[in-house]
N, CA, C and O atoms as a GROMACS GRO file, in nm:
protein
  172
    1UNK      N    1   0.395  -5.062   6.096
    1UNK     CA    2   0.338  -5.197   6.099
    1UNK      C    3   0.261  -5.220   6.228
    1UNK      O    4   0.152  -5.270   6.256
    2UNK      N    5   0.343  -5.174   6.285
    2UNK     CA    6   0.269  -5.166   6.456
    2UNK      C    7   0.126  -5.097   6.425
    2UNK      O    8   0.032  -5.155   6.478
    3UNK      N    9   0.101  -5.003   6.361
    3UNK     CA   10  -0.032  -4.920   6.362
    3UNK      C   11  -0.138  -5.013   6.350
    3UNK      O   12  -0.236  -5.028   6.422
    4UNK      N   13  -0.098  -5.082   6.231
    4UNK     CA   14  -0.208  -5.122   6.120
    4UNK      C   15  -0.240  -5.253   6.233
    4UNK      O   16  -0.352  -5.270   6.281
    5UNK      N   17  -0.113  -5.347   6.268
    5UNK     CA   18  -0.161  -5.432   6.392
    5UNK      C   19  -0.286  -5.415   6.508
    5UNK      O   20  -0.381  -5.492   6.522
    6UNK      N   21  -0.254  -5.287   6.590
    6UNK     CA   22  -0.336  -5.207   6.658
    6UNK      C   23  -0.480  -5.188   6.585
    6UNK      O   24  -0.584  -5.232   6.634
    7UNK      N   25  -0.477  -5.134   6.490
    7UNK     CA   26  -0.621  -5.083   6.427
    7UNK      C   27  -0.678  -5.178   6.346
    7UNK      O   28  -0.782  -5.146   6.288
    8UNK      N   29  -0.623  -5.312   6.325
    8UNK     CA   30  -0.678  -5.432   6.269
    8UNK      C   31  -0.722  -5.516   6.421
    8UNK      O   32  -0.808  -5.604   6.426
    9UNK      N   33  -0.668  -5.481   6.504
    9UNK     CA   34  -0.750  -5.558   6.664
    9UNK      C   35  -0.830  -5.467   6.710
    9UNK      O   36  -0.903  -5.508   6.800
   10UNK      N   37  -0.843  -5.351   6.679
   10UNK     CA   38  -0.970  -5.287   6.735
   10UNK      C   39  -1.092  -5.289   6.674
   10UNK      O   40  -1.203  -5.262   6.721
   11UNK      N   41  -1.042  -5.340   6.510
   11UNK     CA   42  -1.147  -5.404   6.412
   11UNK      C   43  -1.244  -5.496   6.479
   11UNK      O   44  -1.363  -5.487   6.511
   12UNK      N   45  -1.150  -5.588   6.488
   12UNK     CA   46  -1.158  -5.706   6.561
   12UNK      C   47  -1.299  -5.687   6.642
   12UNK      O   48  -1.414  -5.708   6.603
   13UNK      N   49  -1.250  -5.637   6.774
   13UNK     CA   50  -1.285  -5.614   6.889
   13UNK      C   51  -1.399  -5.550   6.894
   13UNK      O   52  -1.480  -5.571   6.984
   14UNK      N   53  -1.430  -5.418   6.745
   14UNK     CA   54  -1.585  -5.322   6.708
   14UNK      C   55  -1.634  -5.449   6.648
   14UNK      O   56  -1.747  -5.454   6.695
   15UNK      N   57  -1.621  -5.541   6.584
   15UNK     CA   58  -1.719  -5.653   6.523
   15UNK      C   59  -1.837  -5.693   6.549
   15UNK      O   60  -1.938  -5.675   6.481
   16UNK      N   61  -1.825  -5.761   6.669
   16UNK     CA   62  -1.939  -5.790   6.770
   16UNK      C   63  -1.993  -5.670   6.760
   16UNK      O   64  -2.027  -5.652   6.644
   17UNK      N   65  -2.021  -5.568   6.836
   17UNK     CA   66  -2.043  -5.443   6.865
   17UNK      C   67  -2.116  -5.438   6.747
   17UNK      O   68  -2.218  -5.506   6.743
   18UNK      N   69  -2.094  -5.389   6.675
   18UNK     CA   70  -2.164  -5.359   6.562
   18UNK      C   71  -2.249  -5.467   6.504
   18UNK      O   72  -2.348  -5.409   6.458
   19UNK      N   73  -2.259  -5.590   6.484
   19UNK     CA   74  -2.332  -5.687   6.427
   19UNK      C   75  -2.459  -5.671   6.569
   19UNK      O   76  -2.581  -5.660   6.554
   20UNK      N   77  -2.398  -5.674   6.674
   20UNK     CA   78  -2.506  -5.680   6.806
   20UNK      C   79  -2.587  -5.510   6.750
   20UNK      O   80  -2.706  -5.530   6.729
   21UNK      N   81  -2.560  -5.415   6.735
   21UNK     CA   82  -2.606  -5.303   6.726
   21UNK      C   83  -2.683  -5.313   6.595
   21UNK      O   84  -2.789  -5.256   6.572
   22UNK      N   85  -2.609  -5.403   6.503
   22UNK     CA   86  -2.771  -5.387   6.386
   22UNK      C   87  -2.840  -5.465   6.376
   22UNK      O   88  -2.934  -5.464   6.297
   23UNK      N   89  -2.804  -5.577   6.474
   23UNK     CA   90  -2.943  -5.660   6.494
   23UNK      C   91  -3.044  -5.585   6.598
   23UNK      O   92  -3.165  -5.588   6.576
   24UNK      N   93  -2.993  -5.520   6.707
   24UNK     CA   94  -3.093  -5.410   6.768
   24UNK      C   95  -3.157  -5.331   6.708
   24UNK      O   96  -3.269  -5.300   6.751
   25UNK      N   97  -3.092  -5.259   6.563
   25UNK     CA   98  -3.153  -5.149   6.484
   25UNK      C   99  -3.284  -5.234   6.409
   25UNK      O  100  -3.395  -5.184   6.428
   26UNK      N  101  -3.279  -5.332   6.342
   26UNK     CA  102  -3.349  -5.440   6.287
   26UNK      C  103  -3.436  -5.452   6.399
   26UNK      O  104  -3.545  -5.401   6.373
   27UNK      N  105  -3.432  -5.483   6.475
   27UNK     CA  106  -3.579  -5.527   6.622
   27UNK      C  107  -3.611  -5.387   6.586
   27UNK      O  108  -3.687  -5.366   6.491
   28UNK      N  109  -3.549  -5.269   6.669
   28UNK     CA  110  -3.635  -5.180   6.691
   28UNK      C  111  -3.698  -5.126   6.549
   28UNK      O  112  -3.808  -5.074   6.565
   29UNK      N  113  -3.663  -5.128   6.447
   29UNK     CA  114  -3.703  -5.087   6.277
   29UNK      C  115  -3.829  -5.198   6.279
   29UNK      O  116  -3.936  -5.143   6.252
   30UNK      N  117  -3.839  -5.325   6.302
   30UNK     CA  118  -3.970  -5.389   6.338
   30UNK      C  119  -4.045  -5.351   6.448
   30UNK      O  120  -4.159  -5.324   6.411
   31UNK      N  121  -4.030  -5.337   6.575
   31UNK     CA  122  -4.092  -5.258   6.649
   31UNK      C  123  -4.193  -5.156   6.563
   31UNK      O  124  -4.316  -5.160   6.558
   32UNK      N  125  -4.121  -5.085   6.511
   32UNK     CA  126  -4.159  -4.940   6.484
   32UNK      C  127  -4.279  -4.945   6.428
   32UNK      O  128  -4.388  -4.893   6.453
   33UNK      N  129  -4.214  -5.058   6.305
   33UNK     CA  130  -4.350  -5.063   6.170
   33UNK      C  131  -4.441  -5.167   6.238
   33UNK      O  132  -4.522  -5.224   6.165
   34UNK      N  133  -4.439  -5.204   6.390
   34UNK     CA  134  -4.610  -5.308   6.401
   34UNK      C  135  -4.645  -5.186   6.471
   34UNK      O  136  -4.764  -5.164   6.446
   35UNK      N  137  -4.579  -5.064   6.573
   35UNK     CA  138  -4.672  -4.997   6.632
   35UNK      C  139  -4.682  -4.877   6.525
   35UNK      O  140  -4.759  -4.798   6.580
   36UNK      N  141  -4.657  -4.841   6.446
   36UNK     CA  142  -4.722  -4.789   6.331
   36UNK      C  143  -4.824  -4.812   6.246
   36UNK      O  144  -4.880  -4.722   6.184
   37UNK      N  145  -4.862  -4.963   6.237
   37UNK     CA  146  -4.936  -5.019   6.207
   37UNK      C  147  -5.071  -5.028   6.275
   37UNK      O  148  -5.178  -5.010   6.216
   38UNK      N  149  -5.050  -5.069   6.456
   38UNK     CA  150  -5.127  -5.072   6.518
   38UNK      C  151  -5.212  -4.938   6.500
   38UNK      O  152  -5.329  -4.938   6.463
   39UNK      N  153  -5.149  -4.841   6.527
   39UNK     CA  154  -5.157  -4.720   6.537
   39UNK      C  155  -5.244  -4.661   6.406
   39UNK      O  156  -5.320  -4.566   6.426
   40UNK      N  157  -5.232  -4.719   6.268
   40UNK     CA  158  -5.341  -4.654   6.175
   40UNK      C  159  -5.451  -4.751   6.192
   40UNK      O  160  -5.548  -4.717   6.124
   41UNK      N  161  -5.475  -4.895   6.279
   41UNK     CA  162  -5.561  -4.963   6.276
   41UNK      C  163  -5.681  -4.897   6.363
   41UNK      O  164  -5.801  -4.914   6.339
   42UNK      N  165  -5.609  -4.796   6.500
   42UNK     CA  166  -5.657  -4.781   6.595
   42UNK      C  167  -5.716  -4.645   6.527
   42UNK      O  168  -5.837  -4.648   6.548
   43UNK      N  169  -5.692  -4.561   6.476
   43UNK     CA  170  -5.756  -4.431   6.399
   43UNK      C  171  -5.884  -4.504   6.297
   43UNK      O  172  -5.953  -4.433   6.224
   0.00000   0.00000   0.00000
């Protein structure tokens, strides 16, 4: 019981972490596709 306690607060605790990390993946995945964009405008 103790385990599942432990590894349900480290849940916890990766939450943030991860919601912050795919809102970064999301920016940089937009990033990508305007300088990809730029980039066939400029050819």
């Amino acid at each position: 019981m103790l385990a599942l306690e432990k590894s349900s607060l480290a849940l916890i605790k990766q939450t943030p972490d991860a919601e912050a990390l795919k809102e970064n993946a999301t920016k940089l995945g937009k990033e990508l596709k305007t300088l990809r964009t730029n980039l066939r405008k400029s050819t």
